[in-house]
MIGU-154258 format. One record per residue (C-alpha): chain; residue in three letters; residue number from 1; x, y, z. Coordinates in pm, whole numbers. Layout:
A;ala;NUM;X;Y;Z
...
REM end
This chain:
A;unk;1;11810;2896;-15271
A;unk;2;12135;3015;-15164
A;unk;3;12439;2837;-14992
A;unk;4;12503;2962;-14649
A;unk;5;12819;3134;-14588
A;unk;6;13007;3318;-14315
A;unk;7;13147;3259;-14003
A;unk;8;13246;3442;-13666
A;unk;9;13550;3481;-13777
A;unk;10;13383;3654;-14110
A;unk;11;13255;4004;-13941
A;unk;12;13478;4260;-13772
A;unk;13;13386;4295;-13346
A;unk;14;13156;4612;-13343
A;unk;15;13217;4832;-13053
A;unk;16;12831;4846;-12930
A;unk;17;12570;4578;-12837
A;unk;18;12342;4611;-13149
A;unk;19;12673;4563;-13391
A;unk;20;12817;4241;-13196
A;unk;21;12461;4090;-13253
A;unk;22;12365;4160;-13591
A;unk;23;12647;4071;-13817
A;unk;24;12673;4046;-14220
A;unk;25;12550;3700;-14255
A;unk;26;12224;3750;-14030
A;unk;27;12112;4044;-14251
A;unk;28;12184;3880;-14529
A;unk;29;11969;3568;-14379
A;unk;30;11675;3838;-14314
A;unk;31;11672;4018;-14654
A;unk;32;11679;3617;-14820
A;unk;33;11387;3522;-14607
A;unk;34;11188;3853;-14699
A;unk;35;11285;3773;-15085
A;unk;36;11133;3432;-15012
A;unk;37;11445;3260;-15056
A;unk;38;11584;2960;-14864
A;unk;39;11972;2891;-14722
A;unk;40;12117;2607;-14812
A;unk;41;12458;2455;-14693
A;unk;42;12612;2253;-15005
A;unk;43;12583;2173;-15319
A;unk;44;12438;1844;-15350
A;unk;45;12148;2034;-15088
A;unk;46;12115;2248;-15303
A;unk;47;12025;2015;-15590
A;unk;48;11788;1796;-15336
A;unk;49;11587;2067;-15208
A;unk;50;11496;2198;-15530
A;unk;51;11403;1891;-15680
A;unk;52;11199;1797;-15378
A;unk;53;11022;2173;-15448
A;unk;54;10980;2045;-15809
A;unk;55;10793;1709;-15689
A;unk;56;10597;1903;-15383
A;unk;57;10419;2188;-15572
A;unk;58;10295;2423;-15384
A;unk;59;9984;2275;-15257
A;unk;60;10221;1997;-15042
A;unk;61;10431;2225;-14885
A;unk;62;10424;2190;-14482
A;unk;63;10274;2470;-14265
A;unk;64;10420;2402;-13969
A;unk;65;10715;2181;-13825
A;unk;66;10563;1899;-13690
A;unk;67;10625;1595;-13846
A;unk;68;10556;1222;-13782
A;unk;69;10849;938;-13839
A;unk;70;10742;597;-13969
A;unk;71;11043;304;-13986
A;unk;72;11012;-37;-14048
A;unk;73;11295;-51;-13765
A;unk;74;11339;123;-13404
A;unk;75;11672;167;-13466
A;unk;76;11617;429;-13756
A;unk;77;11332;589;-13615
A;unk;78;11589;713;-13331
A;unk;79;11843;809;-13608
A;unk;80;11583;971;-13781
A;unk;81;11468;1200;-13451
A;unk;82;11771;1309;-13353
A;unk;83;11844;1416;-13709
A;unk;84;11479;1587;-13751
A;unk;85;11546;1768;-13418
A;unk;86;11847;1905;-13509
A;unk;87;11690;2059;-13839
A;unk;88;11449;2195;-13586
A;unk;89;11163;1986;-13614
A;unk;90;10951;1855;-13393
A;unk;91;10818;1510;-13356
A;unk;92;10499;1533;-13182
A;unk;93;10318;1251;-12975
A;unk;94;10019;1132;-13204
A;unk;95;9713;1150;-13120
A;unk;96;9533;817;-12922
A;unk;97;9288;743;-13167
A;unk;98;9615;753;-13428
A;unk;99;9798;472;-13208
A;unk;100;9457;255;-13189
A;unk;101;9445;254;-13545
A;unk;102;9838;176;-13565
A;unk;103;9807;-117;-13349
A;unk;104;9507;-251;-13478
A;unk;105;9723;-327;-13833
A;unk;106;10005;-411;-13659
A;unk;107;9966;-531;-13295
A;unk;108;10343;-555;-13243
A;unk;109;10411;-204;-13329
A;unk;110;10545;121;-13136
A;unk;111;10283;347;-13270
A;unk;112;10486;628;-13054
A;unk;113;10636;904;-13225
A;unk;114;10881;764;-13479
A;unk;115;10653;483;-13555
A;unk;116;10845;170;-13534
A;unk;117;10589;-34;-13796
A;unk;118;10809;-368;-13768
A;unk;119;10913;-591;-14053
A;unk;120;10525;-694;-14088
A;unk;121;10438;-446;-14322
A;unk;122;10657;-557;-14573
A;unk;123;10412;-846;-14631
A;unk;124;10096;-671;-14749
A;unk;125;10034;-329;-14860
A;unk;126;9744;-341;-14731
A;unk;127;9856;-334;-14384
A;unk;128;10126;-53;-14462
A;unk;129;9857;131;-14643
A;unk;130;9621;127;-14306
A;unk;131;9923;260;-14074
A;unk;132;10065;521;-14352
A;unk;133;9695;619;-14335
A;unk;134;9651;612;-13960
A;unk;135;9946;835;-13944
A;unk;136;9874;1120;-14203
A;unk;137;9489;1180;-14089
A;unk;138;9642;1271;-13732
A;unk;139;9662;1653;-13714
A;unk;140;9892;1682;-13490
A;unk;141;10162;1649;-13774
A;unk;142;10210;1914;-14082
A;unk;143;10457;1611;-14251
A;unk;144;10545;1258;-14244
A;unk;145;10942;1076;-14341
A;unk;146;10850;750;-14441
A;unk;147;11195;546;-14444
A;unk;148;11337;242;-14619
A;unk;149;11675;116;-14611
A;unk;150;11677;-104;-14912
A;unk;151;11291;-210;-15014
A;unk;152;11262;-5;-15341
A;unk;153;11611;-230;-15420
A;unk;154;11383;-581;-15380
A;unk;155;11077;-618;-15629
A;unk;156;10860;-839;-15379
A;unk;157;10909;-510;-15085
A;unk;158;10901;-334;-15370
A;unk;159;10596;-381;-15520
A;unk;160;10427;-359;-15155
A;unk;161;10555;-4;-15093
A;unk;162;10421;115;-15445
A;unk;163;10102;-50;-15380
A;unk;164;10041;107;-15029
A;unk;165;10172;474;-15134
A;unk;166;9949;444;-15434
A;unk;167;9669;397;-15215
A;unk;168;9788;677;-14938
A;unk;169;9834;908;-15212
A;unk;170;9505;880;-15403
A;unk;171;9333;891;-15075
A;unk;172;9540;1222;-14959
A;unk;173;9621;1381;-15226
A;unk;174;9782;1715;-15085
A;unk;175;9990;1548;-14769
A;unk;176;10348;1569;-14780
A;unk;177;10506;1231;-14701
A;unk;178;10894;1252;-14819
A;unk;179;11076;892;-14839
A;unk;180;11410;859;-14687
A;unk;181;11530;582;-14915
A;unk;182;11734;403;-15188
A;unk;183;11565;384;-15468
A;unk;184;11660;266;-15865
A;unk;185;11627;557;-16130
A;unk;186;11320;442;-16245
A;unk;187;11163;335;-15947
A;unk;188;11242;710;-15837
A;unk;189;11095;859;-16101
A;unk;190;10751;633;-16062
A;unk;191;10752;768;-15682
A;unk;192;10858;1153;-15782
A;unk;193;10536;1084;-16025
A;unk;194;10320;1018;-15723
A;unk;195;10402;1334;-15567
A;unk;196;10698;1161;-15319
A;unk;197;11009;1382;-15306
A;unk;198;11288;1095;-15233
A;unk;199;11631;1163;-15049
A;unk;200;11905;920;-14978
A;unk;201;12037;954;-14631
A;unk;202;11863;1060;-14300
A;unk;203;12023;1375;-14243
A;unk;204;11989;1440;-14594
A;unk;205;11655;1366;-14565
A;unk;206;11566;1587;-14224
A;unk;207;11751;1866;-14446
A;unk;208;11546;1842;-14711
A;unk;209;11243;1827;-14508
A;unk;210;11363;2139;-14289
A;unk;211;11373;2331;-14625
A;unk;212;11073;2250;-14756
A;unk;213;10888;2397;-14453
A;unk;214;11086;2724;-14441
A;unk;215;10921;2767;-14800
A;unk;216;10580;2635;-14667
A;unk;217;10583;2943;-14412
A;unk;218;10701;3162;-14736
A;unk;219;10392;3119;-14842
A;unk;220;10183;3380;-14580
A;unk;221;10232;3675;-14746
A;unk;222;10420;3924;-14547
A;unk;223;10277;4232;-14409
A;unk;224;10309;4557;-14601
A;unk;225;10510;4807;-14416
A;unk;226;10367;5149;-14328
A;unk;227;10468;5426;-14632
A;unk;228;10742;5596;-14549
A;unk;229;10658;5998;-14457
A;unk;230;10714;6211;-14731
A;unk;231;10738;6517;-14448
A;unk;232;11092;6650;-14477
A;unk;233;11357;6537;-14214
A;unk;234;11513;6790;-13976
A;unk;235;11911;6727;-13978
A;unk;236;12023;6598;-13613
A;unk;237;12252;6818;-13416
A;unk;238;12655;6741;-13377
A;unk;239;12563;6716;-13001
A;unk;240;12335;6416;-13058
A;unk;241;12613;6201;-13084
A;unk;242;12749;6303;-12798
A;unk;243;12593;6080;-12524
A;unk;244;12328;5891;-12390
A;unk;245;12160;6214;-12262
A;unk;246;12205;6349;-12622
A;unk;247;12104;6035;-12760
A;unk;248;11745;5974;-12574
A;unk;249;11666;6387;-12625
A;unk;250;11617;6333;-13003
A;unk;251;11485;5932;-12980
A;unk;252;11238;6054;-12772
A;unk;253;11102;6329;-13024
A;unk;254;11124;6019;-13274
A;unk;255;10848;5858;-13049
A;unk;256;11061;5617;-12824
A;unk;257;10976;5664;-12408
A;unk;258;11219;5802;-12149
A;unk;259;11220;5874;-11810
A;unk;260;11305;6237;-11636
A;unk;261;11673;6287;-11576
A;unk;262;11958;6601;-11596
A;unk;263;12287;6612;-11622
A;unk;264;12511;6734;-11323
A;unk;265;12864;6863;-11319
A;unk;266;12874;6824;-10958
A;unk;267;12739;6672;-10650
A;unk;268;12511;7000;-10569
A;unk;269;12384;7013;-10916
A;unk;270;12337;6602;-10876
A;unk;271;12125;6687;-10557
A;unk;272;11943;6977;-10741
A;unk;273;11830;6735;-11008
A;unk;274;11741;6471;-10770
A;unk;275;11504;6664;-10553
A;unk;276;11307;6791;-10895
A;unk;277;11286;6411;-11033
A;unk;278;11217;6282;-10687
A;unk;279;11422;6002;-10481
A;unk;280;11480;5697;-10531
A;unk;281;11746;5835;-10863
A;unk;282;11982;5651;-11116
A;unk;283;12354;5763;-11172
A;unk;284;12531;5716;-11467
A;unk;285;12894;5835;-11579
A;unk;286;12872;6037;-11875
A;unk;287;13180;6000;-12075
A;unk;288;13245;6010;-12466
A;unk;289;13495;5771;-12408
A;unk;290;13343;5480;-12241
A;unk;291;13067;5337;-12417
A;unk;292;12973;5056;-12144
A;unk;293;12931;5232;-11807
A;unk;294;12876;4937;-11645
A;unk;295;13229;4774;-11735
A;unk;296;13400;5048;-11552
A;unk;297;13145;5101;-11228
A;unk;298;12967;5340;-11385
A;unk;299;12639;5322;-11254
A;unk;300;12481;5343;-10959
A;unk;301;12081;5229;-10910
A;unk;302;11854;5291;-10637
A;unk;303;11991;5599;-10463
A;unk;304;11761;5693;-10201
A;unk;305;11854;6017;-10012
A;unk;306;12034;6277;-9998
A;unk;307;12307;6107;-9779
A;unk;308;12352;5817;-9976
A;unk;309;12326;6082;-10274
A;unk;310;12659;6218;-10158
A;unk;311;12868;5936;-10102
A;unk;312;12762;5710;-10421
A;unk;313;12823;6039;-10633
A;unk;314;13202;6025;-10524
A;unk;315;13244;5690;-10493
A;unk;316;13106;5658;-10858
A;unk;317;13337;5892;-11017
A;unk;318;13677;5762;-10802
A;unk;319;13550;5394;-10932
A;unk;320;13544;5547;-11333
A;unk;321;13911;5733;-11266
A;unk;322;14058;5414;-11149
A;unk;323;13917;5183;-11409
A;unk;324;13914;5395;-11702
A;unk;325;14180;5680;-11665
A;unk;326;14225;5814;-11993
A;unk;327;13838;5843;-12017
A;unk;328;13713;6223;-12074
A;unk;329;13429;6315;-11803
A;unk;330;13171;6505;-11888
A;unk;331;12922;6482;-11581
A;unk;332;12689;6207;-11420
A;unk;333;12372;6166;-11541
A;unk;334;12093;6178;-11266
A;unk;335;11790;5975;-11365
A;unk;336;11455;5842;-11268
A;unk;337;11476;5509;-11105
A;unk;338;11297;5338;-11381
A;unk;339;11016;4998;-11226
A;unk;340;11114;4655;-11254
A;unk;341;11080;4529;-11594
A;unk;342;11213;4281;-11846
A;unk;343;11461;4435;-11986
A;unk;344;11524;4444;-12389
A;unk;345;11790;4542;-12616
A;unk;346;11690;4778;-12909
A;unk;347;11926;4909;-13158
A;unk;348;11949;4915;-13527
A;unk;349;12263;4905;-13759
A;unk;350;12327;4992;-14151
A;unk;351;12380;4738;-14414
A;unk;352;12652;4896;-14660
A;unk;353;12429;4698;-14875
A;unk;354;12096;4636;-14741
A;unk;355;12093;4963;-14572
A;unk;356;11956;5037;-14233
A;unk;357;11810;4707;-14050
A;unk;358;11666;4695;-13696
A;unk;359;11720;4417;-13400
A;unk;360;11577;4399;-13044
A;unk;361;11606;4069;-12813
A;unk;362;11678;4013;-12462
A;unk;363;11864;4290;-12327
A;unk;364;12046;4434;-12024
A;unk;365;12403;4264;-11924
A;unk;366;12276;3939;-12119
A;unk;367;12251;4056;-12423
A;unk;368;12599;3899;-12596
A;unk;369;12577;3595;-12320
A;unk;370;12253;3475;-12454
A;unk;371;12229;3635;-12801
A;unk;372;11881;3561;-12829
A;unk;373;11776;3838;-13082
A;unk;374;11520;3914;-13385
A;unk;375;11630;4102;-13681
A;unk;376;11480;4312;-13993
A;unk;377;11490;4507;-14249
A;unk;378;11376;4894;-14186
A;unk;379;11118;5052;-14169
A;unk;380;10834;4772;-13953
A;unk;381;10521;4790;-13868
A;unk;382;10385;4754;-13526
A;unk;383;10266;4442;-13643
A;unk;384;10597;4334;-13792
A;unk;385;10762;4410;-13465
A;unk;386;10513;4230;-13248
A;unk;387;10650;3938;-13450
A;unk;388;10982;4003;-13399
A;unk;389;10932;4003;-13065
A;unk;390;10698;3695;-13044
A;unk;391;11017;3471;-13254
A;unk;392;11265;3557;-12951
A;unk;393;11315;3249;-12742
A;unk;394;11250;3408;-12434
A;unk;395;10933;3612;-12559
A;unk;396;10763;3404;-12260
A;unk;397;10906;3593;-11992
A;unk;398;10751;3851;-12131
A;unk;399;10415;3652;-12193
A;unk;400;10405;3541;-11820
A;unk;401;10597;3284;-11772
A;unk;402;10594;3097;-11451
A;unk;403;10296;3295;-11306
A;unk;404;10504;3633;-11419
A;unk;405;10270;3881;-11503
A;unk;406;10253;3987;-11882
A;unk;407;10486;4201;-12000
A;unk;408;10325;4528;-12235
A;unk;409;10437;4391;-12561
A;unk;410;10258;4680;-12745
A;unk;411;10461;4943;-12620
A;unk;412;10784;4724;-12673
A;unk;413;10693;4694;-13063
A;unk;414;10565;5119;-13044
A;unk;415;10938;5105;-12960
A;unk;416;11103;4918;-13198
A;unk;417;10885;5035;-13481
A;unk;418;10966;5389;-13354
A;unk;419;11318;5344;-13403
A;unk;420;11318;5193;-13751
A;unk;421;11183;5473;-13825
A;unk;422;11380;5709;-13711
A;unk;423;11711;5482;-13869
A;unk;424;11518;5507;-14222
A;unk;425;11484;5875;-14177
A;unk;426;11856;5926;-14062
A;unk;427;12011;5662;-14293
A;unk;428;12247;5911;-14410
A;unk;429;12416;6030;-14084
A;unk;430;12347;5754;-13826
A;unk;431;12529;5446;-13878
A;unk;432;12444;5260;-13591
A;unk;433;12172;5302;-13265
A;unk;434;12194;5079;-12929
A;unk;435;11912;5138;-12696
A;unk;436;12003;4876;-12391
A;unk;437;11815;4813;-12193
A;unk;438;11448;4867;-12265
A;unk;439;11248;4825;-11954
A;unk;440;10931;4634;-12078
A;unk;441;10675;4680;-11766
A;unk;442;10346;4512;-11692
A;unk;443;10068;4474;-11928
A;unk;444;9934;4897;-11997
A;unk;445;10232;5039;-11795
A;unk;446;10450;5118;-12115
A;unk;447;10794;5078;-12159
A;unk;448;11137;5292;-12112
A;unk;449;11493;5366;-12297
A;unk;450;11715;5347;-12039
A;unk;451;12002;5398;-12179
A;unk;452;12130;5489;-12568
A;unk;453;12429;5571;-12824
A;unk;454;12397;5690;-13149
A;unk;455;12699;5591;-13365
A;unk;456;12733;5851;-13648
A;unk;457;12872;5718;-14046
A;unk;458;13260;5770;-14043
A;unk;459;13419;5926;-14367
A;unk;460;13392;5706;-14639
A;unk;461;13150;5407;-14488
A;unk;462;12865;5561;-14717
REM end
């Protein structure tokens, strides 16, 4: 367990899209997790989570998120979901047979997720016993925060708790129920005994809790990565660096898809290209100097003829002059109109440490607005990419959302395992690749690199 640290203001700006995403402190987050280490964010966390993974064992550790909230007040139970959801977890409504069983011990209750038991089972712990064990049968829950202000403090409430954990516990031995209490030394050490972890505080508590089911999923064993190829690695060319054109030429030998395009120096060789590719066509600036076309009006989509051909050509290249006018032009690039898609971003970036470590998340014009991206070390698996992309937040728009069709995930994760790699193999010369956007089409149509920049090491970063 290590103590989170770093901070926007703790990584340099980066000057392409997979670099502004995937800073120090989320690779060093990635290589933690694949250690099987957990973050921490103080001190005195540090302390409680690791003697609430001394009490758990490994048999109690959550598998999942979900956890029920039981109070002996309505009051907490709200303090205690707001603080639970902002760990992350998830308070899920227990099941109706759970609720019967709740009200049947205590009529009065709110047998709701948090569990507002009422004052009554402070009487007999018989009564807190049936609703503790009401609660941790349902299986909608992987967890249960049983909290008490003050009751381990008075020895007639505190007598009833011991009593009706005692009988919870020998009746489930392997759930996780943490207390959120006050408790005396002693009276601690009776419940740490039992198998309770115990943590003063409800954020504390929802911390704690938070932690302990990052190392419950710890506990899969990860996926073996494919052997790297012990074939020897051709060199790259000086000119791969020099564009996107350059760029998708040698990803696309490394197994990532493109679509058809040339590069003109002028409108006739624009039209030349366009009649062999076929209309509708793409234009893009091609410029050493500008590494976000679209910033400067430098693409156009959806050219259809020759007319329109003519004119956008022009009008592209006056748009570029005025916008960027110390920018170096080396032609327009004349492309395949690609089909709609969801479009990804795909890149990888080096570690000075960690070494080479590939990202992909939603892409396209979004991709620093919404910064929703997965990130890991090189090389993955197809499998280990599928997961990647399955932890993005918006992986349902490309598992049909909204009566969207699905996405073809398996030639998005062919992608992204393609290009770790081909970062693994060129570890030593590339420093950085940004592949933005990915066009992700329907379900068995593939996917496309629509764009790309290779970033080569500068003197001295190796």
């Amino acid at each position: 367990m290590l103590r989170r640290i770093g901070s926007a203001a703790g990584s340099a700006a980066a000057a392409s899209h997979t670099g502004a995403l995937a800073g120090s402190d989320a690779v060093f987050d990635v290589v933690l997790r694949n250690a099987g280490a957990i973050r921490v964010g103080s001190i005195e966390q540090l302390i409680e989570v690791g003697h609430a993974l001394a009490v758990v064992g490994a048999e109690r550790l959550p598998r999942g998120h979900r956890v029920a909230v039981l109070t002996a007040s309505g009051g907490f139970g709200v303090l205690l979901a707001d603080a639970a959801s902002a760990q992350g977890l998830a308070l899920p409504p227990l099941a109706h047979e759970t609720q019967q069983r709740v009200l049947a011990a205590v009529p009065l209750a709110s047998p709701a997720n948090p569990v507002d038991m009422t004052a009554q089972v402070s009487s007999r712990p018989e009564v807190l016993a049936q609703v503790l064990g009401a609660v941790v049968q349902d299986a909608a829950c992987d967890a249960l925060i049983l909290q008490s202000a003050n009751a381990f403090h008075m020895p007639r409430l505190r007598d009833v708790f011991l009593a009706a954990l005692q009988q919870v516990r020998a009746a489930h031995p392997s759930r996780l129920i943490l207390l959120c209490c006050r408790a005396p030394r002693e009276v601690a050490q009776q419940l740490n005994a039992m198998g309770y972890p115990t943590v003063e505080g409800i954020d504390a508590a929802c911390a704690t809790l938070a932690a302990l089911v990052k190392a419950g999923a710890l506990q899969t064993p990860a996926t073996a990565c494919d052997v790297a190829s012990t074939a020897p690695v051709q060199p790259l060319p000086a000119e791969a660096f020099a564009g996107e054109a350059a760029a998708k030429a040698v990803l696309a030998q490394a197994g990532l898809p493109v679509l058809r395009e040339a590069t003109a120096t002028t409108w006739l060789d624009a039209l030349a290209a366009a009649q062999v590719i076929g209309f509708p066509v793409v234009l893009k600036i091609v410029s050493p100097d500008i590494a976000h076309k679209t910033e400067v009006g430098g693409v156009v989509v959806g050219v259809r003829d020759v007319e329109q051909l003519r004119h956008d050509y022009d009008a592209m290249l006056a748009r570029v002059a005025q916008r960027a006018p110390h920018a170096h032009i080396s032609g327009v690039l004349v492309a395949q109109m690609a089909p709609a898609g969801t479009e990804l971003i795909l890149g990888t970036t080096t570690d000075p440490v960690f070494g080479p470590m590939v990202m992909v998340g939603l892409g396209g014009i979004y991709a620093e607005v919404f910064k929703d991206v997965a990130l890991q070390t090189a090389p993955v698996t197809q499998a280990q990419a599928t997961a990647m992309l399955r932890s993005l937040k918006t992986f349902a728009l490309l598992d049909g959302a909204r009566g969207r069709p699905r996405a073809d995930v398996p030639a998005a994760a062919h992608a992204v395992a393609s290009l770790s790699r081909f970062a693994v193999a060129h570890a030593g010369t590339v420093a950085q690749i940004d592949v933005n956007p990915l066009v992700v089409l329907d379900e068995g149509e593939g996917a496309y690199a629509l764009d790309a920049l290779l970033v080569p090491h500068t003197k001295g970063s190796q």
